[in-house]
N, C-alpha and C positions, 0 to 999 in steps of 0.2 A: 423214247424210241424215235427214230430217224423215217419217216417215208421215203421209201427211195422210189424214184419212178426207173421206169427198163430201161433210159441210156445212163442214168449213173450204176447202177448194175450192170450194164454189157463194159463200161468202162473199169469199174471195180474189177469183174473176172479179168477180163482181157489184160490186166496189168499185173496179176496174178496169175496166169495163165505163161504168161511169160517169163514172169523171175520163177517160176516153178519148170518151165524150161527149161533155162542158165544152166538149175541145178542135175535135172534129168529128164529127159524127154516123155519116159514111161514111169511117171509113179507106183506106189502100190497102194493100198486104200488106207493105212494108216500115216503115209504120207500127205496125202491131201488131207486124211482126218488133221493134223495137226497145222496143216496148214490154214483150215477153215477155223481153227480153234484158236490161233494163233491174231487172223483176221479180227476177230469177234471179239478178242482179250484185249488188244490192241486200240480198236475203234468199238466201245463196247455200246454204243448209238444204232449198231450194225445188229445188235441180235436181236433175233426173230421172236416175235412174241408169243405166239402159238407152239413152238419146239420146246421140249423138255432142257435140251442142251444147250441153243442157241444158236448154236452152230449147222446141225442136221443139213438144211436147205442149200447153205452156202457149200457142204463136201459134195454136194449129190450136181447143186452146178458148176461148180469147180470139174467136179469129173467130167459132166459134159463138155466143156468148154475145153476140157483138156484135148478130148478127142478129135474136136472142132481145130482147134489150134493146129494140131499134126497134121489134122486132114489139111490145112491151109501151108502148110510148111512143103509137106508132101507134093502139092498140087504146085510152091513154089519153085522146086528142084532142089529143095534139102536133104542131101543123099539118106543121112542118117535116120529119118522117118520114111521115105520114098520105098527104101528100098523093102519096108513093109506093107506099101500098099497096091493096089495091083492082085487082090484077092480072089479068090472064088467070086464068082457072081452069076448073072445070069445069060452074058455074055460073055465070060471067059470059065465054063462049066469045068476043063482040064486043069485048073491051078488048082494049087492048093488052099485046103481050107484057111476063114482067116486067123486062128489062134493056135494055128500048127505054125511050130519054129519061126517065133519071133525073133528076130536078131535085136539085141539089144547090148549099150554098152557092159561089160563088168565093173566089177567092186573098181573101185577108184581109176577105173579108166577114163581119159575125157574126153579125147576125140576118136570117138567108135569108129567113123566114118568120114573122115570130112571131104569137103571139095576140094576141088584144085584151086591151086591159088588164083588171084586175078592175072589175064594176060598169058597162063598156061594153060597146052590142052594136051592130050595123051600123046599127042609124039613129039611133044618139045621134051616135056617128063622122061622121057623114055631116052630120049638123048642124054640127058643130066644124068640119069641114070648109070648108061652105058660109059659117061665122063667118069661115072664114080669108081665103077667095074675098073679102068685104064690108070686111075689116080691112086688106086689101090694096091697096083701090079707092081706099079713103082717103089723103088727103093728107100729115095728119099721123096717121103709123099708130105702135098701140102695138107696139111688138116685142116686149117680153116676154110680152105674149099670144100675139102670132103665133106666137114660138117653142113656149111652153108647150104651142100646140094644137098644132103639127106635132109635136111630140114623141109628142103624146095620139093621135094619128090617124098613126102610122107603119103600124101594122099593117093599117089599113085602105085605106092609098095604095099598100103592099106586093103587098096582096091583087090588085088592078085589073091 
C-alpha cells in the first residue's frame, strides 16, 4: 500500500475530476462508483486498506471534488454548470430551491450549453444570424456560408 499525503490526493482527484468532466458534467453515483473502481484497479497501490471494496473513500471524494469542480467552473463563467448555480440561499430567499429543475445535458448530447466563441458577443451573433435568415431567402444560396455561420452562431441559437 502507497501513503499518499493530501497534495498527491488533491492532484489524483483533481485529474479525475476533470476527465470525468470531458465526459459529463453531472454524474450519477454509479458513474463515479466505476470510476473510483476503475482508479483502484488500475493503480492497485491506491486501495484503501481499512474499506471492504477499496474503493469506498476514493467515490465518496470523487463526489466531493466533483461538486468543488462545478462550483470552480461555475464561478469561472462556464455557461453549462453556471447556469445551475445561483440557488436558494440566504440571500437570494425568492429562487429556487437547489435540486428543483436541474438543466443538464441529454443522452448523447455534447454541447448542452456552450459559450460564444472567442472574439463574439451577442450582437455580432445575431448579425450572422440575421446574414443567415438573408442567405437563406435567396435562390441560389451559398452553403458553405450558411453552414460556416450556423456553426459560428450555435451558442447563441442554444442560448434562445
Amino acid at each position: 500500500m502507497l501513503k499518499l499525503n493530501r497534495a498527491h490526493k488533491h492532484i489524483i482527484l483533481q485529474n479525475m475530476a476533470e476527465t470525468m468532466n470531458s465526459f459529463k458534467p453531472y454524474p450519477n453515483d454509479r458513474e463515479v462508483r466505476k470510476a473510483a473502481e476503475a482508479l483502484v484497479t488500475v493503480h492497485p497501490c491506491l486501495k484503501e486498506p481499512g474499506s471492504e471494496s477499496g474503493w469506498y473513500g476514493w467515490k465518496v471524494s470523487l463526489k466531493y471534488k466533483m461538486g468543488n469542480f462545478r462550483a470552480m467552473l461555475s464561478r469561472s463563467g462556464c455557461l453549462e454548470v453556471a447556469i445551475n448555480a445561483g440557488r436558494r440561499s440566504i440571500n437570494n430567499s425568492d429562487k429556487e430551491p437547489p435540486h428543483f429543475n436541474i438543466k443538464r445535458a441529454r443522452r448523447a448530447e455534447v454541447n448542452y450549453l456552450p459559450n460564444f466563441p472567442t472574439g463574439e458577443n451577442q450582437a455580432s451573433l445575431e448579425q450572422m444570424r440575421l446574414q443567415i435568415v438573408q442567405e437563406v431567402a435567396k435562390i441560389d444560396r451559398n452553403l458553405p456560408l450558411i453552414e460556416r455561420f450556423m456553426q459560428r452562431t450555435f451558442a447563441l441559437r442554444r442560448q434562445e
